[in-house]
PAMARDO-947586 format. One record per residue (C-alpha): x, y, z. Coordinates in Angstrom, 1 decimal. Each point is the difference from the previous one (the first is absolute). Example, Ala and Ser with C-alpha at 12.3 -4.5 7.8 and 13.67 -1.06 7.14 Angstrom:
! residues 2
u  v  w
12.3  -4.5  7.8
1.4  3.4  -0.7
***
This chain:
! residues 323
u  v  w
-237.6  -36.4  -22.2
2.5  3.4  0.1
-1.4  3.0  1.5
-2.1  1.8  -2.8
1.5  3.7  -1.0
-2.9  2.2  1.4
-0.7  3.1  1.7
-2.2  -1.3  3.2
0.9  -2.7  2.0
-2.2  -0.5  2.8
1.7  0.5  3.3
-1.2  -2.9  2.2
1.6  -2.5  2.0
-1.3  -2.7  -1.8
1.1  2.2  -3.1
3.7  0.1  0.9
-0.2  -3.6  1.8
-1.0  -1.2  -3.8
2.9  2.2  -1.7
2.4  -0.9  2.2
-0.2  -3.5  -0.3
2.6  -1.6  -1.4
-0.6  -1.9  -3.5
1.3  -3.7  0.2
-1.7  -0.9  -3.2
2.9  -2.4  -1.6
2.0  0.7  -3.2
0.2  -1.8  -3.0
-0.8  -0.1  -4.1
-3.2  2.1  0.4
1.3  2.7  2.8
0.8  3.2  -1.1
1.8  1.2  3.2
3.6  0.6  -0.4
2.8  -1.9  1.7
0.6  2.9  1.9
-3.6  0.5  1.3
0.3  -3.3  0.6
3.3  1.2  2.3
-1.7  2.5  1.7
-3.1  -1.6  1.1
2.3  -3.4  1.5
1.6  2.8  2.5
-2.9  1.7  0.7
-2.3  -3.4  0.9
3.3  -0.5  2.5
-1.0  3.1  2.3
-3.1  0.2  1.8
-1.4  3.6  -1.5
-2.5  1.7  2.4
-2.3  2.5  -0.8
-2.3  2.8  1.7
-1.6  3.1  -0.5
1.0  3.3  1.8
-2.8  2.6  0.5
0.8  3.9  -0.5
-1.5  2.4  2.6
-2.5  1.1  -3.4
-1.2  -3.7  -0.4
2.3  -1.4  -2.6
1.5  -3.4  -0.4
3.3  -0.4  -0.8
1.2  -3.6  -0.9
3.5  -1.4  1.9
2.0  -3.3  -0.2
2.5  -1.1  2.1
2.3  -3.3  0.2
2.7  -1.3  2.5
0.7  0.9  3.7
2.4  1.9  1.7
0.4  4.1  0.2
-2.2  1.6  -2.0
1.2  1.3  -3.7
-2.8  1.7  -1.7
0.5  1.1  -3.2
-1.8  3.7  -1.1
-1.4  -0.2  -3.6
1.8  1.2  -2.8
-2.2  1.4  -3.0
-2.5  -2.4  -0.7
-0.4  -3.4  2.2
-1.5  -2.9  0.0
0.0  -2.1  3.0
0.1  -3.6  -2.0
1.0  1.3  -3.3
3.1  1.9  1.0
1.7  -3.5  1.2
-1.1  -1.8  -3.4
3.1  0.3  -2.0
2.9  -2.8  0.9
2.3  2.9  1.2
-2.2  1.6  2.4
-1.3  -3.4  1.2
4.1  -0.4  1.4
-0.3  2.9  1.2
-3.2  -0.5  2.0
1.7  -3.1  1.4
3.2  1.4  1.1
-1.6  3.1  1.9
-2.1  -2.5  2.0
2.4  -2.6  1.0
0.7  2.0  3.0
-2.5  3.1  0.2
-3.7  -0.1  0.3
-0.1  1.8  -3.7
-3.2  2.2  -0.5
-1.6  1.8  -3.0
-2.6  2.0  -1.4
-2.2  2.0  -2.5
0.0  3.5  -0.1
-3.8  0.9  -0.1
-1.4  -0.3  -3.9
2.7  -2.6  -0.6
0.1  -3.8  0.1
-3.2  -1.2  2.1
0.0  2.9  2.3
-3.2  2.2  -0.6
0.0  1.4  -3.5
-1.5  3.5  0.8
2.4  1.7  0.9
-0.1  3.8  -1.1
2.8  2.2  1.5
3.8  -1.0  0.6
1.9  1.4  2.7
3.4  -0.9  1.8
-2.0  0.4  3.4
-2.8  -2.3  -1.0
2.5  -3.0  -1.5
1.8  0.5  3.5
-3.6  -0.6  1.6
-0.9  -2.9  -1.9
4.1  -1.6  1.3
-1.4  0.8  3.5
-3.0  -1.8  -0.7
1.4  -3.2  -1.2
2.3  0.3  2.8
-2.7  0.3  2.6
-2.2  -2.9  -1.5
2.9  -2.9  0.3
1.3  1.7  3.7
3.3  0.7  -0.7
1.5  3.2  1.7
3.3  0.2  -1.3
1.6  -1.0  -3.7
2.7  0.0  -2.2
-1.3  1.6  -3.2
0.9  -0.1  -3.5
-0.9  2.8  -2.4
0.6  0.1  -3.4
-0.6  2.2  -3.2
-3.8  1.7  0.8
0.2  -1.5  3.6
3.3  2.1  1.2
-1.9  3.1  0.5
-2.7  -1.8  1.9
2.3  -2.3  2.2
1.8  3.5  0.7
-3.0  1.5  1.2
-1.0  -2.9  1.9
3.5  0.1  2.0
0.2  3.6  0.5
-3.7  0.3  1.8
0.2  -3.4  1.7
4.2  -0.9  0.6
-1.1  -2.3  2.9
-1.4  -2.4  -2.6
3.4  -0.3  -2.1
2.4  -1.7  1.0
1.7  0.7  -3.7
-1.0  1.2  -3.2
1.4  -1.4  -3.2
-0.6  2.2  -3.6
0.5  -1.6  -2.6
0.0  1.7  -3.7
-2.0  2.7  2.0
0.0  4.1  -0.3
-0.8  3.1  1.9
-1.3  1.9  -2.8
-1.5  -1.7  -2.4
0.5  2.9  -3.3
4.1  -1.9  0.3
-1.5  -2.8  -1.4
-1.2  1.2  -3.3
-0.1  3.4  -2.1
-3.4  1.0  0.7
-1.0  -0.1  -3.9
1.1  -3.3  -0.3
-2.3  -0.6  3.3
-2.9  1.7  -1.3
0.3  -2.2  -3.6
-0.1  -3.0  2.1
-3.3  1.3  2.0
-1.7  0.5  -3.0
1.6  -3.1  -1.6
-1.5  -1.9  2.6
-3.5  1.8  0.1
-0.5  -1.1  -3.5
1.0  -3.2  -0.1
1.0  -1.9  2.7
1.2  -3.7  -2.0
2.2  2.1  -1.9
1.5  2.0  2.4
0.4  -2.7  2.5
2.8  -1.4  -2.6
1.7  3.0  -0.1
0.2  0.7  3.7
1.0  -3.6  0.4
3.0  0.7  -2.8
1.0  3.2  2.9
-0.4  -2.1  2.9
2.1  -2.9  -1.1
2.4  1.2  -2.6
1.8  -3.6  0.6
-3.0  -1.8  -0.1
-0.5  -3.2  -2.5
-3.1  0.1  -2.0
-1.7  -2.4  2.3
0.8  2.6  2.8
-1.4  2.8  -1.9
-3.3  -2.2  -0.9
-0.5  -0.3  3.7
0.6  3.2  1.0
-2.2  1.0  -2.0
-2.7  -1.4  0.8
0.4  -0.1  3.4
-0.3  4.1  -0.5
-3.5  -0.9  -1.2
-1.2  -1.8  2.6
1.3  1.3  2.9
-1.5  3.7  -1.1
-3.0  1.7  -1.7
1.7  2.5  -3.0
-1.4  2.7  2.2
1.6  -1.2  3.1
3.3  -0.4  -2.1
0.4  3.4  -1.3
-1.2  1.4  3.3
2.9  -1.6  1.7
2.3  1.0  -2.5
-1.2  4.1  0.6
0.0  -0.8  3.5
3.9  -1.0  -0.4
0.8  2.8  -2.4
-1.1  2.7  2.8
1.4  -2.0  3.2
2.6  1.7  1.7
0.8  -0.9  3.9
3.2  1.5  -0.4
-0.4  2.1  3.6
-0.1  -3.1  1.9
2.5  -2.2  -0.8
2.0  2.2  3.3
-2.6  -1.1  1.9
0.8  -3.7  -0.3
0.8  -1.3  3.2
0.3  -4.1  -0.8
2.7  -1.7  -1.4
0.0  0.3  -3.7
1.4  -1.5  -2.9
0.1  0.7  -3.8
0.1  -2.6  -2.4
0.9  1.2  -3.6
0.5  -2.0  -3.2
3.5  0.8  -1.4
-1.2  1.2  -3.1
-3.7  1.0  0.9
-1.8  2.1  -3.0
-3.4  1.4  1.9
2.1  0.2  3.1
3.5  1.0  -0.9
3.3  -0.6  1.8
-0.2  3.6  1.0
-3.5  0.5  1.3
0.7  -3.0  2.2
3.2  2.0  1.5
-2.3  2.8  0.5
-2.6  -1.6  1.7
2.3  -2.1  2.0
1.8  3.4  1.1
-3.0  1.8  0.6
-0.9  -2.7  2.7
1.9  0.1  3.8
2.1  -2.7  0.2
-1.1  -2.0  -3.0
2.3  -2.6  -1.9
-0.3  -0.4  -3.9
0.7  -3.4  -1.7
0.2  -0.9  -3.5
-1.4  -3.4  -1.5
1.5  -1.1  -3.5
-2.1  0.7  -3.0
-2.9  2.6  -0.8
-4.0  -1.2  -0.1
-1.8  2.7  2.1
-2.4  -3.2  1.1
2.0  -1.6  2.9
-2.0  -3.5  -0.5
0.0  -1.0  -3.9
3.5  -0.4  -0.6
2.9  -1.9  1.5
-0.7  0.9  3.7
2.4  -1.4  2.2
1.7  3.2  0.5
-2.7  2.1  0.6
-1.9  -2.4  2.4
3.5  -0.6  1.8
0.6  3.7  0.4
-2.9  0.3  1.7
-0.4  -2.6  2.2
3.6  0.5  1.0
-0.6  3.4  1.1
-3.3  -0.9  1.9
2.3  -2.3  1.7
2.6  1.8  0.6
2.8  -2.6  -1.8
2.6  0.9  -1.8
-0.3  0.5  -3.9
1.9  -1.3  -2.8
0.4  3.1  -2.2
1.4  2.8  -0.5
-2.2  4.0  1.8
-0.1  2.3  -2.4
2.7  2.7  0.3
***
């Protein structure tokens, strides 16, 4: 059976093994999975997930997958995660795939997302850098490539300006500095409250901003996916948290190789914040990918996946750096 849409999920190993476990139950007349959950879950079953959990230096647990071997690529959550959940639509499932055919690929929950502990209370840039190190620490690995995009840019920025001997290069994708460029702050504030109140409803219409060129199946999904990954309260938390972010001051202090992925015609993230940020960065390369869904794995991800991986890998890309 799907994952129910609840607000606790009890963070055990046995807990995660079960909802990470992938469903083989076969299609036919009576099934009401779609063909392209059908899609996602025949990729999936072909890579050998792994799971864990990571324990902060206050006692919590958070939850982490990983899949593939090679150098490590560990991917900092955006806004709300879901270790199983976020790979269940057919797009991100490719996606999945293609960043662990050569990488050992590694994920996470933030705390009070996905099945990480659920009672989390405060948000901070210095404690979502913490909870990286943590994962890190668990599964041994020293030194990573690492991917941050949208709400996980400020934290993977963090992370490589206190610990640059960990990085070997940083990728943001759809990311910020300051999170008030993102949104007017009334419009912000309406979705707080929006969210607050009730949480099916507003789940839609942050799925309509998210993925303005999404089908209705993609909507549907993201949707609900909202809803299970996070509590309401964890949700519009997060989004404050985002609203009042600002690690503008050390984006000089990046020392790693960095690059700045950017869709062409991005609406949260425009054109020109991505120029900024790129700018603001020493040495830093931007690099445009067609199209403009803020969520780099429900769409048509070729592109995005192959800008990254190309830049963890230091091969040459084939398209156009933004002027």
């Amino acid at each position: 059976a799907p994952l129910r849409e609840v607000n606790e999920l009890p963070p055990s190993p046995r807990a995660l093994c079960r909802a990470l476990q992938i469903r083989t139950k076969a299609s036919g007349p009576g099934s009401s999975r779609s063909p392209a959950a059908e899609y996602a879950e025949t990729r999936m079953s072909a890579l050998d997930l792994k799971t864990g959990f990571a324990s902060c230096p206050s006692g919590e647990k958070i939850a982490y997958a990983w899949t593939g071997s090679g150098p490590p690529l560990v991917m900092v959550p955006g806004w709300l995660t879901h270790v199983h959940e976020l790979w269940s639509h057919p797009a991100a499932a490719s996606a999945l795939a293609a960043f662990a055919g050569n990488h050992r690929f590694v994920w996470y929950d933030r705390l009070g997302s996905g099945l990480s502990d659920r009672d989390r209370t405060s948000v901070s840039v210095e404690d979502d850098a913490s909870q990286l190190i943590a994962v890190l620490d668990d599964l041994n690995i020293d030194r990573v490539d690492l991917i941050g995009y949208s709400l996980g840019g400020p934290t993977a920025i963090e992370f490589s300006v206190r610990n640059p001997e960990r990085v070997n290069h940083l990728v943001l994708y759809a990311s910020f500095a300051r999170g008030a460029d993102l949104a007017e702050a009334e419009l912000m504030d309406a979705f707080v409250a929006m969210v607050r109140s009730g949480w099916h409803v507003a789940s839609s219409s942050l799925a309509a901003v998210f993925l303005p060129e999404g089908t209705g199946e993609d909507l549907r999904w993201f949707a609900r996916f909202q809803r299970i990954a996070a509590s309401p309260q964890l949700a519009a938390d997060l989004l404050e948290y985002q609203r009042d972010l600002d690690v503008r001051e050390l984006l000089t202090d990046i020392r790693v190789p960095t690059t700045v992925v950017s869709p062409a015609v991005g609406q949260l993230i425009t054109m020109d914040r991505a120029r900024e940020l790129a700018a603001g960065i020493p040495g830093a390369r931007l690099v445009t990918v067609e199209g403009k869904t803020h969520d780099p794995f429900i769409r048509d991800v070729g592109d995005v996946v192959e800008a990254i991986l190309a830049s963890v890998e230091g091969r040459s890309q084939a398209r156009r750096e933004a002027p």
